[in-house]
Each structure stands twice: as C-alpha cells, then as structure tokens.
C-alpha positions as CSV (number, residue, x, y, z in Angstrom):
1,X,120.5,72.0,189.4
2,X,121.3,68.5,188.2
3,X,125.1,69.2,187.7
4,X,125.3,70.5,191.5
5,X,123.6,67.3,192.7
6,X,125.8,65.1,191.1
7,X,129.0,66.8,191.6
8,X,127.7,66.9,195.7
9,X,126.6,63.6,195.1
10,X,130.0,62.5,193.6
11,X,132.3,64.6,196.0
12,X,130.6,63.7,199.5
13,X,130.2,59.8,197.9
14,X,133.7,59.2,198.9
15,X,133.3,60.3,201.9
16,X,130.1,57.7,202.4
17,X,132.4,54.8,200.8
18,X,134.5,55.8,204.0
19,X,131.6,55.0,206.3
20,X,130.6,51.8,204.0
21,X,134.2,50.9,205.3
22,X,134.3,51.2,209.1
23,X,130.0,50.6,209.6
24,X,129.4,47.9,207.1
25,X,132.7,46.6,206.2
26,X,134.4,46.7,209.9
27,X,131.2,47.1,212.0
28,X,133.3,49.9,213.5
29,X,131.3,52.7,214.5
30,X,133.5,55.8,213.6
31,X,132.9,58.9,214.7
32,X,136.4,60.4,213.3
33,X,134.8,61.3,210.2
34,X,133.5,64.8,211.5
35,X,137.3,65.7,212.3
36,X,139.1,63.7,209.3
37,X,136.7,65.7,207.4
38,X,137.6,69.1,207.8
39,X,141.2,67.8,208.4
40,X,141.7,67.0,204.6
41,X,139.8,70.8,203.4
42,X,142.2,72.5,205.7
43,X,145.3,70.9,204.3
44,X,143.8,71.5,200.7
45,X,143.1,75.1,201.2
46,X,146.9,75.4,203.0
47,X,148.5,73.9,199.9
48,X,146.9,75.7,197.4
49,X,147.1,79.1,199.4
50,X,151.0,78.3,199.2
51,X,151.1,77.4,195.6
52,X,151.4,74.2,195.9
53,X,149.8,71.8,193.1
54,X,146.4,70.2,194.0
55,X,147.7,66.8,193.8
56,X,150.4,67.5,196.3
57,X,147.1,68.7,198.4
58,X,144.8,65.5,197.9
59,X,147.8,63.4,198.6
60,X,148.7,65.2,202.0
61,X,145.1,65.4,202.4
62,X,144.6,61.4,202.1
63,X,147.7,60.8,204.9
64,X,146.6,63.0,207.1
65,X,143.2,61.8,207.7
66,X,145.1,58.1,207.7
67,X,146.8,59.6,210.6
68,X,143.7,60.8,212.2
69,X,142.4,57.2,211.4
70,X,144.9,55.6,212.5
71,X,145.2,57.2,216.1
72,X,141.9,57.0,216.7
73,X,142.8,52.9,215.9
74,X,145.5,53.0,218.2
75,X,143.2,54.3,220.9
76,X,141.0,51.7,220.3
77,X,143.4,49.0,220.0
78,X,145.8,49.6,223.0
79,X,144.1,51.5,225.6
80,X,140.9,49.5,224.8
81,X,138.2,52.2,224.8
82,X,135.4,51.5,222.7
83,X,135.2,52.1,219.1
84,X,132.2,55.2,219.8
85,X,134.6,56.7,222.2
86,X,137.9,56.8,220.4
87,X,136.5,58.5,217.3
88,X,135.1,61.2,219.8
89,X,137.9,61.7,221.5
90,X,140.0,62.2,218.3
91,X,137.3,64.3,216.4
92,X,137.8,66.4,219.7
93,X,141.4,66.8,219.6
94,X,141.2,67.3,215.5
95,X,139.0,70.9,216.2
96,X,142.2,72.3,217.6
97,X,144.7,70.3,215.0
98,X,142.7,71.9,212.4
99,X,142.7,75.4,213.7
100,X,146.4,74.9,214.1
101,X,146.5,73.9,209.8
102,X,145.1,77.0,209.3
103,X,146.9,79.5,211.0
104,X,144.8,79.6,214.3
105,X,142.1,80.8,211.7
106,X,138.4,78.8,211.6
107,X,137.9,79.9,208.2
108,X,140.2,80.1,205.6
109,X,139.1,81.5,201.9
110,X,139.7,80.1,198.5
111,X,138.0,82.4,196.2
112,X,140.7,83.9,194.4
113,X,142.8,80.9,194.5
114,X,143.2,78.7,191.9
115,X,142.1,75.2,192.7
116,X,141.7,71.9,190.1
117,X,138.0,73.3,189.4
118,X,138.6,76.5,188.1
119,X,141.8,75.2,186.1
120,X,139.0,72.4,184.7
121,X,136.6,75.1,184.2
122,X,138.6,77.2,182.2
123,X,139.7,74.4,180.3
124,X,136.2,72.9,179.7
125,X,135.0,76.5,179.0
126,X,136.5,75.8,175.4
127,X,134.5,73.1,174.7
128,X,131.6,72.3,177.2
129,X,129.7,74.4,179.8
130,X,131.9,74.8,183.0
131,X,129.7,73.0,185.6
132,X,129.8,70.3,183.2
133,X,133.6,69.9,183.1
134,X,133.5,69.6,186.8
135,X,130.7,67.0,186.6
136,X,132.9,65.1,184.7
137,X,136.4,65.3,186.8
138,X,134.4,64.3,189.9
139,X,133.1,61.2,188.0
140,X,136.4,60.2,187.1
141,X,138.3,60.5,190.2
142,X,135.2,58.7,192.2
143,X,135.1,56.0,189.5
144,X,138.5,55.9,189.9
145,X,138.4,55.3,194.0
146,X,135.5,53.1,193.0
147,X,137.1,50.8,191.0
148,X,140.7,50.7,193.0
149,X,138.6,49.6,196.4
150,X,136.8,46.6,194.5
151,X,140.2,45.7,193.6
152,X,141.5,45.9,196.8
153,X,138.5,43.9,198.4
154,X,139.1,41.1,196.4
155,X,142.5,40.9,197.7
156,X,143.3,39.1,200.6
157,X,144.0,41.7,202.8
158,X,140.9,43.3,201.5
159,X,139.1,39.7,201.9
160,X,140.8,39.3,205.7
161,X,139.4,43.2,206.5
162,X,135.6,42.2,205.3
163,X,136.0,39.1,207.4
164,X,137.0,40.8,210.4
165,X,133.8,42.6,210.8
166,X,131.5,39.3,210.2
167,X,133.5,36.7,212.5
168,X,137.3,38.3,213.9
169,X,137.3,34.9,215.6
170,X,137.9,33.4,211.9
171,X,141.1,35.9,211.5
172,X,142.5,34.9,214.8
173,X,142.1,31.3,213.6
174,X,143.9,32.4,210.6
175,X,147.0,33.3,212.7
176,X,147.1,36.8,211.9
177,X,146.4,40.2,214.2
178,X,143.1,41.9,214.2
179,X,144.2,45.0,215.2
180,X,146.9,45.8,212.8
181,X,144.1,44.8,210.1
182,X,141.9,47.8,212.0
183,X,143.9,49.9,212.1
184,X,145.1,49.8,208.4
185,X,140.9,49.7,207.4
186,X,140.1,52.3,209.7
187,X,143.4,54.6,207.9
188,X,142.3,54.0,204.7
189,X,138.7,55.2,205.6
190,X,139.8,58.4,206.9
191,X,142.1,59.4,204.3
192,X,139.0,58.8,201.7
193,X,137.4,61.2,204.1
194,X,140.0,63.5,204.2
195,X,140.0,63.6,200.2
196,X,136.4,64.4,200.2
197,X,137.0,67.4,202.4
198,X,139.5,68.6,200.1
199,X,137.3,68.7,197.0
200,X,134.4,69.7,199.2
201,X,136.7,72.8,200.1
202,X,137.7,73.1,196.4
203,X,134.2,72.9,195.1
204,X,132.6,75.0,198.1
205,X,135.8,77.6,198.0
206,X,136.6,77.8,201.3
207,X,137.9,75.7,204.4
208,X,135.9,76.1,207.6
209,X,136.7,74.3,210.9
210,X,133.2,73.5,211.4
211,X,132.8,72.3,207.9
212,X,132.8,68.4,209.6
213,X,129.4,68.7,211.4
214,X,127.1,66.5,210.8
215,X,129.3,64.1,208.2
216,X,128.9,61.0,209.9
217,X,124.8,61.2,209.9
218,X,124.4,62.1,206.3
219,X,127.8,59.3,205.5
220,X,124.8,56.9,207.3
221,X,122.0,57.8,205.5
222,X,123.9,58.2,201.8
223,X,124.9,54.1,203.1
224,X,121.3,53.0,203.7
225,X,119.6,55.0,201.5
226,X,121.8,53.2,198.8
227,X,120.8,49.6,200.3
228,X,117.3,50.6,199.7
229,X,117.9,51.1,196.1
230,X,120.0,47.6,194.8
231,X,119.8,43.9,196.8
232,X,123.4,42.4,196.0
233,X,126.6,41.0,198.4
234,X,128.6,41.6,195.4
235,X,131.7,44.0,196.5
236,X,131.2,46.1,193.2
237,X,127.5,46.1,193.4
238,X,127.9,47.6,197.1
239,X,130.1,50.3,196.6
240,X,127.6,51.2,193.3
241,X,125.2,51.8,196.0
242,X,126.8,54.1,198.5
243,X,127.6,56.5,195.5
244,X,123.7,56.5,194.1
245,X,123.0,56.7,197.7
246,X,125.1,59.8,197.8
247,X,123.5,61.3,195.1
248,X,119.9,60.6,196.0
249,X,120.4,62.0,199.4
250,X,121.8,65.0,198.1
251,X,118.9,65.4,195.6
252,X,116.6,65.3,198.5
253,X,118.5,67.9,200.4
254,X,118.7,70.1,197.3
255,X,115.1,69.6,196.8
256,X,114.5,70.3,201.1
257,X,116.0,73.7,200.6
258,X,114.6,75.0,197.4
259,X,111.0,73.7,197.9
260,X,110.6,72.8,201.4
261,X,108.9,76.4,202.0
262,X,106.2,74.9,200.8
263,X,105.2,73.3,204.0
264,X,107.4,75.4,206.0
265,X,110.6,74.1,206.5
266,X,113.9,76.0,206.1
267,X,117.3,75.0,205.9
268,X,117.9,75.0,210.2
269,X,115.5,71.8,209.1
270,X,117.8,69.3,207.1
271,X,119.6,67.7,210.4
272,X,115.9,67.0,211.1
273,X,115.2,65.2,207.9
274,X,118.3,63.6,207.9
275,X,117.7,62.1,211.3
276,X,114.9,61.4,210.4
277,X,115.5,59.1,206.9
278,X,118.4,57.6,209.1
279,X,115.4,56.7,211.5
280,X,113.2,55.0,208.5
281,X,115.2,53.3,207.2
282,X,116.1,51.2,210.4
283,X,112.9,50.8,210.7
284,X,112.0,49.1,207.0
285,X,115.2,47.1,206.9
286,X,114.5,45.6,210.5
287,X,110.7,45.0,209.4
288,X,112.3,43.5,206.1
289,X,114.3,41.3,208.3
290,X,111.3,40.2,210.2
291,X,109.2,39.5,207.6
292,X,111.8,37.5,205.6
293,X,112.6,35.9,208.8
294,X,109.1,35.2,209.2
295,X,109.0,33.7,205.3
296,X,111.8,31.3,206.1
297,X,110.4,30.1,209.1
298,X,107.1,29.4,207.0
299,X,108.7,27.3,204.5
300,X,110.7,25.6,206.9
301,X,107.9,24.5,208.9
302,X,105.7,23.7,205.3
303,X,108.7,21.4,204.3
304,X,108.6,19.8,207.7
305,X,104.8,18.9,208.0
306,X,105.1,17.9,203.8
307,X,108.1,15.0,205.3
C-alpha cells in the first residue's frame, strides 16, 4: 500500500512540478498537460515495443512534449490567443498525434515487455522486495529532476522565467523578449510531463490515448494541496512541496477507492473529490488572504493612532 502511494506519488510529482511551472511560476494557465501527457507514454511504450533502451524512450519522451509545449507557446505568442485556449487547441490536435504514435491504436500493451521496472525489479529481487526497488528508482530520478530545477531557478534564465510571471513589465525593462522566455518555460514544463507519462506507462504497463484525462486537475490540486502543508518562497522549499503534495493526494485517492464504500462512493467518484479539494483549497487560501490582510491592516492602523 505505502510503496504504491509513493511510487504514484513520486511518478505523477513530476508531472505536478510541470504545473508548479506554467500556474505558479509563469501564471500560464496550461491546459497542454492532458495531451503532453499521454504524448510522452506513447512514445515510451513505442520505444520499448521496438527494443529500444528506456533512456532512449524518456529522452524522446522529454522532446516531444517540449514540442507539444512549445507549439502550444507559439500559438500563444504569435497568433495571440489566450493562454486557456492554445493548450486546448493543442491537447485537441495531440488526441490524433498520439493515435498516430501508436499505430492508429488507442491502447497499446506493455506487459510482456521489458521496461526499466521489471529490469529494477529483477535486480532488486536479489536483495530487497521488488516494489521496494522501484520505490527507490522513482526517488532518485525525481530527486534528481528536483534538484536540477532548483539549480536552474537560481540561474538567470531561471530568475528572468520566475520574474516573468510576477511583473513581464520588469523583463521588458531588462531588454530581453518575453516570449522566447515562454516559450522555453512552457517546453521545459511539457517535456517533465511527457516524462511522467512515460514512467506512468512503464509502471501502469500499458499506453492508453486517454491516459491524459484529468491531469491538469489532479497537477492543481497535488500544487495546492502541497502549499497547504509548508509556508516558504524558498525555490527549494517549493518544489519540496509539489512532491509531498503529490504524494498526499495520491494517498487520499488510494484511500477514496479502497474505503470510500464506506459511505458509498466508488471510483466514477474521484473527479468529484478532486474537484472538490481543488475547490477548498481556494477557498482557505483566499480566507487566509483576507484575514492576513485584515491583520496588516490592524497593525497598520494600531501603529498610526500609537504616532
């Protein structure tokens, strides 16, 4: 139970650091995720059905939901339709690209393939129990994405791409071109996304075209579930969030399908609840806003009378 929370939690994190990227980094709502998504496990499951190596897969993966990323930037940027539209319109077009990956096929099976997992779980069968091996792989490649996007935010491109969501007035200023810096943030998101979908595929052992459904809500409420759990602006505190986020929605999830008969819900019911933890937590953080507002005001105008 606990080792398939974690590796869900783990595998779907990257995708959610992808959303922490375009919502809260960019303030670019994206809705190319639910395409880029089942765009990176239908390049995974072609690779390893041809033989190929699951690196070569999570690499083609990564630059093919930078593609899709980057289109749905160009759309954006040049024709000027807004942000909510472009990722529709190229999560639309992806449905077909994806069919197209796979042959024409909407579902494409990797059970008697071998894939990174059951290499690792062969491997750790030696020494450790097999779920356990797998636990462990997904920690390391997330930490591993963890740590090389702190890095990179602390650059100044990285710096220039937070700025650009707060005030792109202040990049202008700074003589350099918004959109090129969109577009490169909103490639960078996608191809995490597209990686998730290929271990999702991996770990789930098969590729489905409709495997994308429903990404972007559950992306949202990993985010602010997460910014329920730590207070910080720290870059490396943030993206430490997203992932325990991750996990924590997916415990609730896990928990919604194997107890939720209790009051007599079944699993047609988890778009429901994630809508609706999506919905409460807009609700407490804008009340938190409110009353800290409130707070300031209060001491502001104690200060005052006090002079």
């Amino acid at each position: 139970m606990i080792e398939g929370i974690l590796v869900e939690g783990f595998i779907y994190g990257i995708m959610a650091l992808a959303v922490f990227i375009t919502f809260r980094v960019l303030n670019f709502a994206d809705m190319t995720v639910d395409g880029s998504f089942p765009l990176g496990a239908a390049i995974m499951a072609v690779c390893l059905v041809k033989g190929l190596p699951s690196g070569i897969g999570i690499c083609l993966a990564f630059l093919g939901g930078a593609l899709a990323g980057f289109i749905t930037a160009l759309i954006h940027t040049r024709l000027k339709i807004p942000d909510l539209l472009s990722g529709i319109l190229t999560m639309t077009m992806l449905y077909s690209i994806n069919l197209r990956v796979m042959g024409n096929r909407a579902n494409l099976s990797l059970l008697k393939v071998p894939t990174l997992f059951t290499a690792i779980s062969g491997l750790a069968d030696k020494f450790l129990p097999p779920q356990l091996g797998i636990v462990i792989l997904c920690f390391l490649v997330v930490l591993a994405i963890k740590l090389v996007l702190d890095i990179f935010f602390h650059t100044d491109f990285g710096l220039s791409l937070g700025a650009l969501g707060a005030n792109p007035q202040l990049i202008v200023s700074q003589g350099m071109n918004p959109d090129v810096i969109k577009m490169c943030g909103i490639s960078l998101a996608n191809g995490l996304v597209a990686i998730s979908g290929g271990f999702a595929s991996m770990y789930q052992g098969f590729a489905d075209v409709s495997l994308g459904t429903g990404m972007i809500v559950s992306g949202l409420a990993s985010v602010m579930i997460g910014e329920f759990l730590i207070r910080s602006n720290k870059i490396a505190v943030l993206t430490l969030r997203v992932l325990l986020g991750s996990i924590l929605y997916r415990g609730l999830m896990y928990f919604a399908r194997n107890y939720g008969y209790y009051i007599h819900m079944t699993a047609n019911d988890l778009k429901l609840i994630t809508g609706l933890l999506i919905i409460i937590c807009i609700i407490i953080s804008k009340r938190g806003f409110r009353s800290g507002l409130s707070k300031r005001r209060t001491k502001e105008s104690s200060k005052g009378g006090a002079f």
